[in-house]
Backbone as a ProteinNet text record, in pm:
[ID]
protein_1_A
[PRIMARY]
XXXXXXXXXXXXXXXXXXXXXXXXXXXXXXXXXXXXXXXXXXXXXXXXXXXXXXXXXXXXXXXXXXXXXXXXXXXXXXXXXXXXXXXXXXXXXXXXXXXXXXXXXXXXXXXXXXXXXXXXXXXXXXXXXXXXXXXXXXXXXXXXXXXXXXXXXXXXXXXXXXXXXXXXXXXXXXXXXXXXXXXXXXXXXXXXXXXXXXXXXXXXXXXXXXXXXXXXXXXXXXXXXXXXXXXXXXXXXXXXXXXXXXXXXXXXXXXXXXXXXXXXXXXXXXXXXXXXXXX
[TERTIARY]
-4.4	-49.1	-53	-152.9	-144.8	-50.1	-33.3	42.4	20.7	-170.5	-226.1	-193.6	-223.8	-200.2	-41.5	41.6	182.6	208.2	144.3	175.8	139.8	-12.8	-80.4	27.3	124.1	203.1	341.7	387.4	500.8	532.6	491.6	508.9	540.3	548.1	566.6	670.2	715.6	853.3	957.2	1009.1	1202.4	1274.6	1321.4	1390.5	1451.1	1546.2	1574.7	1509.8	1377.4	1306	1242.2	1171.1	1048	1166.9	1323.7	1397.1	1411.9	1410.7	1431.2	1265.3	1153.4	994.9	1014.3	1051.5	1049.5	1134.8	1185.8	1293	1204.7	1152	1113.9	971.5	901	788.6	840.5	917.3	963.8	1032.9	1082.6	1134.2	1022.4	918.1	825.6	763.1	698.3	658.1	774.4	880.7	963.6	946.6	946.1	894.2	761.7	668.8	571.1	542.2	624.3	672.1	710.9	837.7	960.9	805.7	729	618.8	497.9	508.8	373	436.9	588.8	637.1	721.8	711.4	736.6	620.1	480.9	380.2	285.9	346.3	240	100	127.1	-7.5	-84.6	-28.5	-136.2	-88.5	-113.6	-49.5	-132.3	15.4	-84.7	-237.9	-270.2	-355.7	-335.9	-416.9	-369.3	-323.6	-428.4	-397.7	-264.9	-248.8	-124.7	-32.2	26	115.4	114.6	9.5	-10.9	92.8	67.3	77.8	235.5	301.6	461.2	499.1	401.1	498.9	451.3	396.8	340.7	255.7	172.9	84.2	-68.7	-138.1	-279.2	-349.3	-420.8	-427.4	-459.2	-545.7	-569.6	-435.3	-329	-242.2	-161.3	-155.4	-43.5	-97.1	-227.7	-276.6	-238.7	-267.3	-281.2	-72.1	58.8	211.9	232.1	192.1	223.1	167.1	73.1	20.7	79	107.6	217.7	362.3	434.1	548	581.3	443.9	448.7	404.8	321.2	166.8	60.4	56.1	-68.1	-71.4	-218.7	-277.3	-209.2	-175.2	-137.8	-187.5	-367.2	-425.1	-410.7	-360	-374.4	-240.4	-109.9	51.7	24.5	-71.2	-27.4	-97.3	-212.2	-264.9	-174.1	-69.3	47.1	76.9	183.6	283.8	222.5	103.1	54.1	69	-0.4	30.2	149.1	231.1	377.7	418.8	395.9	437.5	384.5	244.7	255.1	287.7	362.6	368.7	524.4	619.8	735.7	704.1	606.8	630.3	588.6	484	445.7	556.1	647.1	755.6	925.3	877.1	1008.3	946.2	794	837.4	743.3	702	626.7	472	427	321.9	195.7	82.3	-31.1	-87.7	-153.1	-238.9	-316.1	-407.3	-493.3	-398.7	-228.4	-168.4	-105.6	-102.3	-14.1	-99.3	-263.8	-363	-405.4	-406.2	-442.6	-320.3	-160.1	-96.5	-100.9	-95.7	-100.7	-224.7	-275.4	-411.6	-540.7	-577.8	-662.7	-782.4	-903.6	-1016.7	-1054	-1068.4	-1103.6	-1028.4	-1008.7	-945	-1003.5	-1121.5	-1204	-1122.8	-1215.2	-1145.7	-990.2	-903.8	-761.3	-736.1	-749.9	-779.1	-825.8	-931.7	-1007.7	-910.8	-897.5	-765.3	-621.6	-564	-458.7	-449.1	-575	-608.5	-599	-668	-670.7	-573.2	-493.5	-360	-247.3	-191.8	-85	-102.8	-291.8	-281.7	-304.5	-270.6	-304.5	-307.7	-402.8	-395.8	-307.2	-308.6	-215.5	-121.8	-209.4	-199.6	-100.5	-141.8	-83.1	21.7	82.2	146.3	246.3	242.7	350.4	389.9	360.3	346.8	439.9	480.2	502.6	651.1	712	876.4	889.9	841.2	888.6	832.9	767	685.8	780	833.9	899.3	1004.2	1013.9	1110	1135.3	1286	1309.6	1233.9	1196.2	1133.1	998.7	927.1	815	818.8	953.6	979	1023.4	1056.7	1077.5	904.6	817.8	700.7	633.8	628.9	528.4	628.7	695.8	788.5	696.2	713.9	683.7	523.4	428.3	295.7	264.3	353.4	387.8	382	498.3	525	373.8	295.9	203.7	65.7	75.4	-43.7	-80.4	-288.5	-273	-217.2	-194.3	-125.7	-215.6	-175.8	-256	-333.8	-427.6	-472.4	-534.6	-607.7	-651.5	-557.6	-429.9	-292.9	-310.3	-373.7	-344.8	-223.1	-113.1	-20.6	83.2	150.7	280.2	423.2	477.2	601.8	697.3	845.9	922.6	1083.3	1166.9	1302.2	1277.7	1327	1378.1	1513.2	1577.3	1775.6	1767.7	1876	1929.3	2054.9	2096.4	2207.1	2316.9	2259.5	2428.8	2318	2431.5	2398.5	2344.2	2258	2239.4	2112	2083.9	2022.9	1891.1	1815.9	1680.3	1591.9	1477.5	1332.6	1272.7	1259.7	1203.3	1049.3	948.7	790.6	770.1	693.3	652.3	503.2	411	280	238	80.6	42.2	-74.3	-61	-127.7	-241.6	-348.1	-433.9	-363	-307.5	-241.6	-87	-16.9	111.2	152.1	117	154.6	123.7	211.4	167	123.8	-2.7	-137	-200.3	-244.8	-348.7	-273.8	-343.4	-257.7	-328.1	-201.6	-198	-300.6	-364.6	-393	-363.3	-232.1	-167	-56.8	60.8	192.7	273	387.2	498.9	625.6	658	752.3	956.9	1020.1	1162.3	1274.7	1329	1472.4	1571.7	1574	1684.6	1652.4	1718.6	1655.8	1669.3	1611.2	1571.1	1439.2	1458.7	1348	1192.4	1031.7	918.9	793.3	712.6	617.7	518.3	386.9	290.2	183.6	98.9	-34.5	-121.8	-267.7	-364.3	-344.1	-288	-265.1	-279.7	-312	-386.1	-246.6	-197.8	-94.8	-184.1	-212.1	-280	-289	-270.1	-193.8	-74.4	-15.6	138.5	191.3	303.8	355.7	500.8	485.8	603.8	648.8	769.6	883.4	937.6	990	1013.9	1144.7	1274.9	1347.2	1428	1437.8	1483.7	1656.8	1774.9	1897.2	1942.1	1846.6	1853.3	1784.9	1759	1630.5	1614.2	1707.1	1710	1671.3	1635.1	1623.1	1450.5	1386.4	1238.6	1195.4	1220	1181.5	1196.9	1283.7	1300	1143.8	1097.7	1024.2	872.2	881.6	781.7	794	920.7	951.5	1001.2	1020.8	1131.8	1269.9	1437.8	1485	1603.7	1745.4	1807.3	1870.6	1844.4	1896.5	1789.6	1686.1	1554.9	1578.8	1558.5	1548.4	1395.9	1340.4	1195.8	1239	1105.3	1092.7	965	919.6	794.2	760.1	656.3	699	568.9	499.7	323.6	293.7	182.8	113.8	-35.2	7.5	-133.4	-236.9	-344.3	-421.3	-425.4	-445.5	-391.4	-275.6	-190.8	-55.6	-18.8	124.3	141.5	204.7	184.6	232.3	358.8	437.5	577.1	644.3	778.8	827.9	859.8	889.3	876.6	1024.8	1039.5	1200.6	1152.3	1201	1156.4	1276.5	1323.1	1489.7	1455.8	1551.7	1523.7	1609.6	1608.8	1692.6	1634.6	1747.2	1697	1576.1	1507.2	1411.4	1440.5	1341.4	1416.3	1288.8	1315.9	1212	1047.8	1080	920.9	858.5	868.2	820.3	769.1	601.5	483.5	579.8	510	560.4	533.4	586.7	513.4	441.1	329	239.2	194.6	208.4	166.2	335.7	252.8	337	368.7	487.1	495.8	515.6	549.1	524.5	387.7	252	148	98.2	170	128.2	217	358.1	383.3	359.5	291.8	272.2	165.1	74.9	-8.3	28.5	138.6	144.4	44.6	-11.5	-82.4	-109.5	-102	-13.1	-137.9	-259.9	-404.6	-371.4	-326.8	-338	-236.7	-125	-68.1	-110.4	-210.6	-246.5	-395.2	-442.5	-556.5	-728.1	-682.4	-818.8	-854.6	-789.8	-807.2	-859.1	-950	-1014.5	-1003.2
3529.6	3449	3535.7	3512.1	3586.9	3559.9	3627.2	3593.1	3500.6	3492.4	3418.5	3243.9	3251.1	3113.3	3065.9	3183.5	3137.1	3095.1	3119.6	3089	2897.8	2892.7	2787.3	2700.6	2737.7	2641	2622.7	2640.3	2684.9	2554.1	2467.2	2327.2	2254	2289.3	2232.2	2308	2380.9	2428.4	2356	2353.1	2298.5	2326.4	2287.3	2292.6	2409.9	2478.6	2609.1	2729.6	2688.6	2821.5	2763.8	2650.1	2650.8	2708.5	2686.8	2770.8	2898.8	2945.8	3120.6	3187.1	3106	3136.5	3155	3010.3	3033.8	3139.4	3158	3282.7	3426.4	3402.6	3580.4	3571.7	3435.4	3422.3	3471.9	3415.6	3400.9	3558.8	3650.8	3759.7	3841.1	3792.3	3938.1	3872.5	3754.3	3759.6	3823.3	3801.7	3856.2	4001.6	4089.1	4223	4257.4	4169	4218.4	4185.3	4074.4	4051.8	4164.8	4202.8	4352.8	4439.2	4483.7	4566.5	4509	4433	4432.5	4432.2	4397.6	4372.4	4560.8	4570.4	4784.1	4834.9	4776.1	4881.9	4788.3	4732.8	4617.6	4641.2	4734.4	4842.6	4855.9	4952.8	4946.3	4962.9	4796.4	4745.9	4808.5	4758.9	4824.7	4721.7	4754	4665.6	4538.6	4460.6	4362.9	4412.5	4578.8	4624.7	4700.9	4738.4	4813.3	4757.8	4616.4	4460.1	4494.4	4421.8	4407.4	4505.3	4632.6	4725.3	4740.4	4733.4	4742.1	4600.7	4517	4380.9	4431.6	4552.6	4531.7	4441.8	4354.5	4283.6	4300	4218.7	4232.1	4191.8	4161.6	4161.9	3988.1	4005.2	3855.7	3763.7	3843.3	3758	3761.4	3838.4	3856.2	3788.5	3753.4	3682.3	3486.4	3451	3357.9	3316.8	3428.7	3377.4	3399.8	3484.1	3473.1	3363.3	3309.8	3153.9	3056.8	3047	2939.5	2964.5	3064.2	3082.2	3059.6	3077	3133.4	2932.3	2936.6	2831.3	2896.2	3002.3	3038.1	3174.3	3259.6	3372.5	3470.4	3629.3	3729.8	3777.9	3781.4	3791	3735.2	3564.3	3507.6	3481.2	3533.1	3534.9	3709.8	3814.6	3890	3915.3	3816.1	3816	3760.2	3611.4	3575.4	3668.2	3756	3813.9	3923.6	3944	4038.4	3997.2	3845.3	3780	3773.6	3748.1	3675	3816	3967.8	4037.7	4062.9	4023.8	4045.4	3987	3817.5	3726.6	3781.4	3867.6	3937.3	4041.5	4122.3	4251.9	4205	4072.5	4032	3997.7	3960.8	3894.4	4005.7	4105.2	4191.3	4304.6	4355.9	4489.2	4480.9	4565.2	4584.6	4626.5	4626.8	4697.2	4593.3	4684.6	4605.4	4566.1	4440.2	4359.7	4458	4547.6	4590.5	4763.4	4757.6	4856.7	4773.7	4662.4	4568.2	4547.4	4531	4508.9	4609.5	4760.1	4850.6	4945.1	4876.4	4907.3	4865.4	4701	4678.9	4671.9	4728.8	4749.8	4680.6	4639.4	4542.4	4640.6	4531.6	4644.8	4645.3	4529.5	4512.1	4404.3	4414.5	4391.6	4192.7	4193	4053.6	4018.6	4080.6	3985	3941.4	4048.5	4036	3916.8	3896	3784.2	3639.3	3658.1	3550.4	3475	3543.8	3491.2	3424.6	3501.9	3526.4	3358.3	3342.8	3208.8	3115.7	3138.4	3044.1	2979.6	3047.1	3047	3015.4	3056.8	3053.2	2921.1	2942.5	2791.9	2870.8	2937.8	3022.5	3183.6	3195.8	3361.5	3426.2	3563.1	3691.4	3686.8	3678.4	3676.5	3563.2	3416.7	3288.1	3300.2	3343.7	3336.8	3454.4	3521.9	3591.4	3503	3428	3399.2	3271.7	3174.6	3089.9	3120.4	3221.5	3233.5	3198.2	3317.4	3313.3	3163.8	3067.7	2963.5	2866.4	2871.4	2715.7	2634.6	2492.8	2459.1	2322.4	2298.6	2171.4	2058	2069.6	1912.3	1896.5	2026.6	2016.8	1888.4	1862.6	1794.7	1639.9	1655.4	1505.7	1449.6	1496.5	1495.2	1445.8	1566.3	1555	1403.7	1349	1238.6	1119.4	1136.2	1014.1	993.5	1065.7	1085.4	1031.3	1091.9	1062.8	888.3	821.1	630.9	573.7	642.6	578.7	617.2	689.1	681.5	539.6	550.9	419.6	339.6	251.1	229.7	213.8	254.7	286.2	152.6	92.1	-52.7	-23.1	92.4	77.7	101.5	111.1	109.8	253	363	485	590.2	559.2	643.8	670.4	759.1	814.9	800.1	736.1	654.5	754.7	771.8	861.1	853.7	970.2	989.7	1145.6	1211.8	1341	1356.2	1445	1428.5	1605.1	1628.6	1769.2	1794.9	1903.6	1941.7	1914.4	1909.8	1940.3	1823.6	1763.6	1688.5	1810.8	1729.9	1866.2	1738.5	1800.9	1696.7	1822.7	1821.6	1954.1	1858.8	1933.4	1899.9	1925.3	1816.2	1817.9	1827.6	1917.2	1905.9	1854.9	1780.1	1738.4	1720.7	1804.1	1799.7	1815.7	1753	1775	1864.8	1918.1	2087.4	2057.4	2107.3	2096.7	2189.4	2324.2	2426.7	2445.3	2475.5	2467.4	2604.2	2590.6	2725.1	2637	2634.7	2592.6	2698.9	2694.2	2763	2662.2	2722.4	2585.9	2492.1	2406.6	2245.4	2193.7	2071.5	2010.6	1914.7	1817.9	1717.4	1594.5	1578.3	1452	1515.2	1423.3	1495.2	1414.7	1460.9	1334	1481.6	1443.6	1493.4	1430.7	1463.9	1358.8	1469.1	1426.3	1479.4	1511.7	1421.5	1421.3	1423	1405.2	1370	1232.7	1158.3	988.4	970.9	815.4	752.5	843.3	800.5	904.5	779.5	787.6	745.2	797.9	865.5	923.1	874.8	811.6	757.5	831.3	786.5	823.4	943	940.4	957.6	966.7	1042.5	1000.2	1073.6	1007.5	1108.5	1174.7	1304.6	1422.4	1543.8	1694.9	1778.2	1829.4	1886.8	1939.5	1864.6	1795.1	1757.9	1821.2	1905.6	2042.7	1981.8	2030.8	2035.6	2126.8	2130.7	2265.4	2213.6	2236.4	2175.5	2296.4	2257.8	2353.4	2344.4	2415.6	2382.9	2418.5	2544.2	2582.3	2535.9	2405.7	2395.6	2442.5	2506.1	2527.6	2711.4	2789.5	2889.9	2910.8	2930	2931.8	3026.9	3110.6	3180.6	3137.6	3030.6	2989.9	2912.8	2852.2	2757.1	2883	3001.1	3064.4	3146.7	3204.6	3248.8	3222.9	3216.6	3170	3231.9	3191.3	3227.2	3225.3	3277.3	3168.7	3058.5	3039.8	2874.4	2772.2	2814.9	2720	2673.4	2473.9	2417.8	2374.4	2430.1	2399.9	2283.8	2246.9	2150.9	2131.2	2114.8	2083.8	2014.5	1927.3	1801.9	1768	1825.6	1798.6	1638.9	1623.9	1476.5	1464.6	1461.1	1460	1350.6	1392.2	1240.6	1149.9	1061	892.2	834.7	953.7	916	774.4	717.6	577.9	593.8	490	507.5	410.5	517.7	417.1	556.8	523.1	596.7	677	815.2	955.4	1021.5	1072.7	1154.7	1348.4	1340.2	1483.5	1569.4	1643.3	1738.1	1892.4	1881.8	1990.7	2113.3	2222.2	2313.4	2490.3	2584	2730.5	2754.7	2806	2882.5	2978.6	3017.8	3090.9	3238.9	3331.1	3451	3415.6	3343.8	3303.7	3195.2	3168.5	3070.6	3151.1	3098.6	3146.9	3170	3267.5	3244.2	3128.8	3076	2995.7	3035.3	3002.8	3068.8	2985	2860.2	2774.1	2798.4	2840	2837.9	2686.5	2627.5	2481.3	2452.4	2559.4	2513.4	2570.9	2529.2	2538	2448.5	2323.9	2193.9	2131.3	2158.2	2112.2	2200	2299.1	2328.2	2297.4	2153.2	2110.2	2009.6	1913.6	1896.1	1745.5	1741.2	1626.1	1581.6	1462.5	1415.2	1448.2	1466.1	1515.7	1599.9	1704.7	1844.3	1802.8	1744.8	1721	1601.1	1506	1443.4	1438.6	1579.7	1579.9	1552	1524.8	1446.9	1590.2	1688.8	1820.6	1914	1982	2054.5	2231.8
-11787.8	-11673.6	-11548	-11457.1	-11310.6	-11222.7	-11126.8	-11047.8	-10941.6	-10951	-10847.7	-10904.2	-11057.1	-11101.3	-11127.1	-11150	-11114.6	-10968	-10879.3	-10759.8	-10717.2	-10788.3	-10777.7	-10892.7	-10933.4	-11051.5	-10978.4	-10886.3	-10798.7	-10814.6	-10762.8	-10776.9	-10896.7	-10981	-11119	-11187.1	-11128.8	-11174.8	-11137	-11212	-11190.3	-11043.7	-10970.2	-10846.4	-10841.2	-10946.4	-10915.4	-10881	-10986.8	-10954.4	-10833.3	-10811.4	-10711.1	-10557.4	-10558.4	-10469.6	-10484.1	-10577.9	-10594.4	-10570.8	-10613.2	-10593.2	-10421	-10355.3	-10160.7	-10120.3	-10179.6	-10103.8	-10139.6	-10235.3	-10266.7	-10144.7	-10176.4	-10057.3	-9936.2	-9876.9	-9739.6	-9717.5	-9801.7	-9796.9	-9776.1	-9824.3	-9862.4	-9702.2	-9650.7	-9549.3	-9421.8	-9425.6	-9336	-9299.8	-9424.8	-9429.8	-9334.3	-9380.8	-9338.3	-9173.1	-9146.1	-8982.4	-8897.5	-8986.7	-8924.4	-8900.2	-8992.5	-8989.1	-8882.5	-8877.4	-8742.9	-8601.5	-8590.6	-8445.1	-8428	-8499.6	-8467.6	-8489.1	-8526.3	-8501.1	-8441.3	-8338.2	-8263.8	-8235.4	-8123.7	-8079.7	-8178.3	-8270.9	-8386	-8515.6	-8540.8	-8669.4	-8826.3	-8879.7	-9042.4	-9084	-9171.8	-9192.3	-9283.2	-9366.1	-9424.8	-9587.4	-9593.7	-9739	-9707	-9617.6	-9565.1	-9601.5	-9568.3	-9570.2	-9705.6	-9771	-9898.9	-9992.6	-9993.5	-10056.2	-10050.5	-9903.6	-9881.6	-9961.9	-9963.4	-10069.9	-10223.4	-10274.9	-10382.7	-10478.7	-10378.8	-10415.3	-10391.3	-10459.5	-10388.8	-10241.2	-10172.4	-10053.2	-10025.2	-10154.8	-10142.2	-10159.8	-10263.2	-10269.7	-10201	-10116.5	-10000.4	-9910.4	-9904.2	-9753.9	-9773.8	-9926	-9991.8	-9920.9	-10015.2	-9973.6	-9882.4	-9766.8	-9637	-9570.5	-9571.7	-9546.4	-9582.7	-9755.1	-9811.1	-9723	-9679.7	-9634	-9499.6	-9438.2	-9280.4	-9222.8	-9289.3	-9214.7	-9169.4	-9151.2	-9082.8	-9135.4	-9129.7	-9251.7	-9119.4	-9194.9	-9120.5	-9010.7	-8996.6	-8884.1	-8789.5	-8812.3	-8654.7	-8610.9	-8728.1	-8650	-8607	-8629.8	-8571.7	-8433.7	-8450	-8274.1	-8181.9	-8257.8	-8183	-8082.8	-8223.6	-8188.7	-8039.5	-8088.8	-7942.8	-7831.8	-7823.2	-7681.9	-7655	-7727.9	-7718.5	-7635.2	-7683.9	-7626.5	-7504.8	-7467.7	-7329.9	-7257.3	-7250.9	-7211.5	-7154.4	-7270.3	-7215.5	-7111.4	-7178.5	-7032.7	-6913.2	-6885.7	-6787	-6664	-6774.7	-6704.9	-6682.1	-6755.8	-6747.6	-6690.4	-6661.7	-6596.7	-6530	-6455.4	-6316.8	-6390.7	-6520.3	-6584.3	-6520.1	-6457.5	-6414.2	-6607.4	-6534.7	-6665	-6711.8	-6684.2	-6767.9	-6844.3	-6815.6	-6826.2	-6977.3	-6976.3	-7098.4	-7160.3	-7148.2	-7215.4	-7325.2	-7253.9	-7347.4	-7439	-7337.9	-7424.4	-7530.7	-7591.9	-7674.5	-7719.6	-7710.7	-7815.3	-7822.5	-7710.3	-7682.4	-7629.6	-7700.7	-7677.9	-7493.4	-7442.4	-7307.2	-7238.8	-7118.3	-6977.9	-7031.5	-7031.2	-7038.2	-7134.4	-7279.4	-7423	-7381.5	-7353.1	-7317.2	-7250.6	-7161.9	-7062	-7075.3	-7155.3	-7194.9	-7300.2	-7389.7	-7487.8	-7458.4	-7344.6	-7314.6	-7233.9	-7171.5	-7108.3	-7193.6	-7275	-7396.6	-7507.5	-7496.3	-7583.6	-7524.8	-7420.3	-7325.2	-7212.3	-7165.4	-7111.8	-6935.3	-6921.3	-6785.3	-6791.9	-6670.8	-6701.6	-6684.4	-6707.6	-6704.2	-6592.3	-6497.7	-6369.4	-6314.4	-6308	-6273.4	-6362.7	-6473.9	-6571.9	-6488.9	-6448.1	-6421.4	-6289.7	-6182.7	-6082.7	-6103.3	-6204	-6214.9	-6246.9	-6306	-6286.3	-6206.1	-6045.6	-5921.2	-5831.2	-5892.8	-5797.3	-5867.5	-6011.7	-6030.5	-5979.8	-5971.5	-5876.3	-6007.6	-6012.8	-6099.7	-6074	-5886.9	-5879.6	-5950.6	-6010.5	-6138	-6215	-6252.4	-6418.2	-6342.8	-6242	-6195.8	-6138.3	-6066.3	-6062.3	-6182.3	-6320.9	-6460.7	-6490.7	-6503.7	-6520.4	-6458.9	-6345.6	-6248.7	-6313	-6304.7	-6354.5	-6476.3	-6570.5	-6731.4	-6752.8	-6595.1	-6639	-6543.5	-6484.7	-6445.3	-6497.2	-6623.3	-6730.6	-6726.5	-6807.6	-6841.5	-7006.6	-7019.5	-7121.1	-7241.4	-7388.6	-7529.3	-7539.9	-7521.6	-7550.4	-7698.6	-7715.4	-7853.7	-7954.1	-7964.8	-8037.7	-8094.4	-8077.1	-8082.5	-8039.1	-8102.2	-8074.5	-8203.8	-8166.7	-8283.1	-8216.1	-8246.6	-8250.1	-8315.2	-8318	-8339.3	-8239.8	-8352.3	-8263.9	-8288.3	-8172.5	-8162.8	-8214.2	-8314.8	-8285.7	-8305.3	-8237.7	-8216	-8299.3	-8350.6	-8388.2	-8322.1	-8156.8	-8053	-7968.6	-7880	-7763.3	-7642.5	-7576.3	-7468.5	-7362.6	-7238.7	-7132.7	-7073.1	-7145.8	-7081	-7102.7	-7074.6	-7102.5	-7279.9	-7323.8	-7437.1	-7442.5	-7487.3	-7464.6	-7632.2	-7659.7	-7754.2	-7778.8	-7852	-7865.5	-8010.8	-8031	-8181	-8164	-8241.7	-8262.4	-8408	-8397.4	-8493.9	-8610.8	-8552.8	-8627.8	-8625.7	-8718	-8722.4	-8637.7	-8525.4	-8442.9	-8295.6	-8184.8	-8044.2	-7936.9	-7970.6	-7896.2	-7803.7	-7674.3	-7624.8	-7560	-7499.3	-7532.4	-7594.1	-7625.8	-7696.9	-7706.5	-7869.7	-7816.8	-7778.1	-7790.8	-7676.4	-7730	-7651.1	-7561.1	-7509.8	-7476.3	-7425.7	-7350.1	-7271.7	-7228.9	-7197.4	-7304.6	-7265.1	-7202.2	-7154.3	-7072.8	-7176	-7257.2	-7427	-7490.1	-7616.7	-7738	-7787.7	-7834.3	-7846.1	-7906.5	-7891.9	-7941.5	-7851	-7864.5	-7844.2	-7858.3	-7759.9	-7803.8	-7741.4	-7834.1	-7790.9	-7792.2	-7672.1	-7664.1	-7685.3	-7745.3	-7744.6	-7853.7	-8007.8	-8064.9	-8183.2	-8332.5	-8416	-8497.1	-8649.2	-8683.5	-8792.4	-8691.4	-8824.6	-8738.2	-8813.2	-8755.7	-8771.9	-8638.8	-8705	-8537.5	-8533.4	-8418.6	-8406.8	-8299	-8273.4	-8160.2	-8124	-8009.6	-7965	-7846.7	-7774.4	-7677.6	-7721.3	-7627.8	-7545.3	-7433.5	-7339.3	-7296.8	-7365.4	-7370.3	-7202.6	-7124.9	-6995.3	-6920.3	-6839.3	-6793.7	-6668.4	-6611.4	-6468.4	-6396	-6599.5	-6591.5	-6602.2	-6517.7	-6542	-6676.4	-6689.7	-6815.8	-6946.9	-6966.8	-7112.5	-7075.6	-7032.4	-6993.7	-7046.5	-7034.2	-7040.9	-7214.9	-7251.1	-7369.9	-7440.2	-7566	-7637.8	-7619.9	-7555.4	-7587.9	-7696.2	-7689.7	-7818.9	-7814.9	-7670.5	-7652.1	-7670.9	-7705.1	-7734.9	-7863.8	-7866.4	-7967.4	-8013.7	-8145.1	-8177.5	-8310.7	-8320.9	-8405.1	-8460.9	-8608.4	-8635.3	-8748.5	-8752.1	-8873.1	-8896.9	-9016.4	-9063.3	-9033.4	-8998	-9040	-9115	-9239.6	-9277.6	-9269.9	-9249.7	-9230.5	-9314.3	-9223.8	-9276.2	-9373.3	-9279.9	-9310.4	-9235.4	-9317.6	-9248.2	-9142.4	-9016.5	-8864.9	-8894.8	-8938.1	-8978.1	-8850.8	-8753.9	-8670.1	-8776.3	-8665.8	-8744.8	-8667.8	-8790.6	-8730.9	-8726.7	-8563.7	-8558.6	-8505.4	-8626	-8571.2	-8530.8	-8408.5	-8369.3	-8401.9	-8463.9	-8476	-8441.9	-8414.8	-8349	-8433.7	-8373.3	-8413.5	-8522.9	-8648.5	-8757.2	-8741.3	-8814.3	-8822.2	-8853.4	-8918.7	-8982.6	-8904.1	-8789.3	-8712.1	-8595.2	-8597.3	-8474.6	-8396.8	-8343.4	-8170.6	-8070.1	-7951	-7877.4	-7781.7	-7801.5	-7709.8	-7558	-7590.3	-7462.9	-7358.5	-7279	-7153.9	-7089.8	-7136.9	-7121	-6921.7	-6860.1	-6725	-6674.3	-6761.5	-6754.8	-6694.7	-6817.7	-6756.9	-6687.1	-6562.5	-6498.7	-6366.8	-6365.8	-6212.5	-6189.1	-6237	-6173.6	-6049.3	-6143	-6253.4	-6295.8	-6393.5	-6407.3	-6534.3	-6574	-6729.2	-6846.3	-6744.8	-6854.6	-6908.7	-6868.8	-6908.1	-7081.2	-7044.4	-7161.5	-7265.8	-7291.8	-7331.6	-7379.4	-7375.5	-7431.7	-7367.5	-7230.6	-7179.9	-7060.1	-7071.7	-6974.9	-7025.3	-7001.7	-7079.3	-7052.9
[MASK]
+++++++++++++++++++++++++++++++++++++++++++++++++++++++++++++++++++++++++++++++++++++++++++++++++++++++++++++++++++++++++++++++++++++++++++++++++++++++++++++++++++++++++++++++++++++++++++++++++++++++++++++++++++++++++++++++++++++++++++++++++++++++++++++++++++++++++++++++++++++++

């Protein structure tokens, strides 16, 4: 038998193995993680990956997808932004100096992306450590209870619960992709963790969380750090709108980076931007 159709049988194995099958998955994608975040600039290729897991390319692209959620090319464009999103914020390097460090063909493409993913530019994105003020989140709040209300009964219902008690900003959005890029298309913002209800809402997608254990430190707000609680919980379409339990726990190796800069959408602040109707 292949390895491609042992893979496609993973599921029909006995509980021990289909656990000893995820671990060797999840090991070999880990590897190939360690390998793109030490040769960021200029990463191996996908036969490169391949070859350090001793597999084929196709099949390495096929378990790093089953393991990860998302194919090697677009966690390693992540991981690029993610890194400039740090030096932006830790060293004095001009944008088009972080651009071609990491390996980017042009100043534009760089930019254009960087907008696109994070939610603001290079530029405004570094600007927003030094501009944030807590009264942001009491503002996106006030905005948030004077939405108008779901009349066409479009929404996703839910509890957040955390490992530990804790009082931050919880961001909660559903993502077409199991990675938080962009915004979202609708959104809810809570102070704790509790009950959730998201208007204007369809449950299909991946609906992720981002809880902030520091909220008073602007940079968690921009990077992941290890006091950040994530969370992420598939909805496949026309799943039943029965309330949904969404737990939050640390972030593990094999999880995207976050790419949306969540005080994106409170230094407007304005409740569109998080609900889908902002373009």
């Amino acid at each position: 038998m292949s390895r491609e159709k042992a893979l496609e049988m993973l599921d029909l194995l006995p509980l021990p193995h289909q656990q000893s099958q995820t671990i060797l998955l999840e090991r070999r994608a880990e590897a190939a993680i360690r390998s793109m975040r030490k040769f960021l600039p200029e990463p191996p290729s996908i036969q490169e990956l391949a070859e350090e897991a001793r597999v084929t390319s196709w099949h390495f692209i096929r378990i790093f997808r089953r393991a990860v959620g998302i194919p090697p090319g677009a966690y390693l464009a992540a991981l690029r932004i993610a890194q400039a999103k740090k030096l932006l914020l830790d060293t004095p390097d001009r944008v088009t100096d972080i651009c071609f460090d990491l390996g980017f063909e042009s100043l534009g493409s760089f930019t254009s992306r960087f907008t696109r993913l994070v939610g603001v530019s290079p530029t405004a994105f570094r600007r927003l450590a030094d501009e944030f003020s807590p009264r942001w989140l009491e503002d996106y709040l006030i905005l948030q209870e004077r939405m108008e209300p779901d009349r066409a009964g479009m929404k996703i219902r839910g509890t957040v619960r955390s490992p530990y008690p804790f009082r931050g900003p919880i961001f909660i959005g559903l993502f077409p992709k199991p990675i938080p890029e962009g915004f979202p298309q609708a959104g809810i913002l809570l102070m704790e963790p509790g009950p959730f209800e998201i208007p204007h809402a369809l449950p299909s997608g991946y609906l992720m969380a981002a809880g902030i254990v520091s909220p008073r430190d602007p940079q968690s707000y921009l990077v992941p750090t290890s006091s950040l609680l994530v969370g992420v919980l598939p909805l496949p379409r026309g799943s039943a709108r029965e309330p949904l339990v969404l737990d939050l726990r640390p972030s593990k190796p094999l999880d995207p980076p976050i790419l949306l800069a969540l005080l994106g959408c409170l230094v407007r602040p304005d409740p569109a931007c998080f609900d889908g109707r902002a373009k």
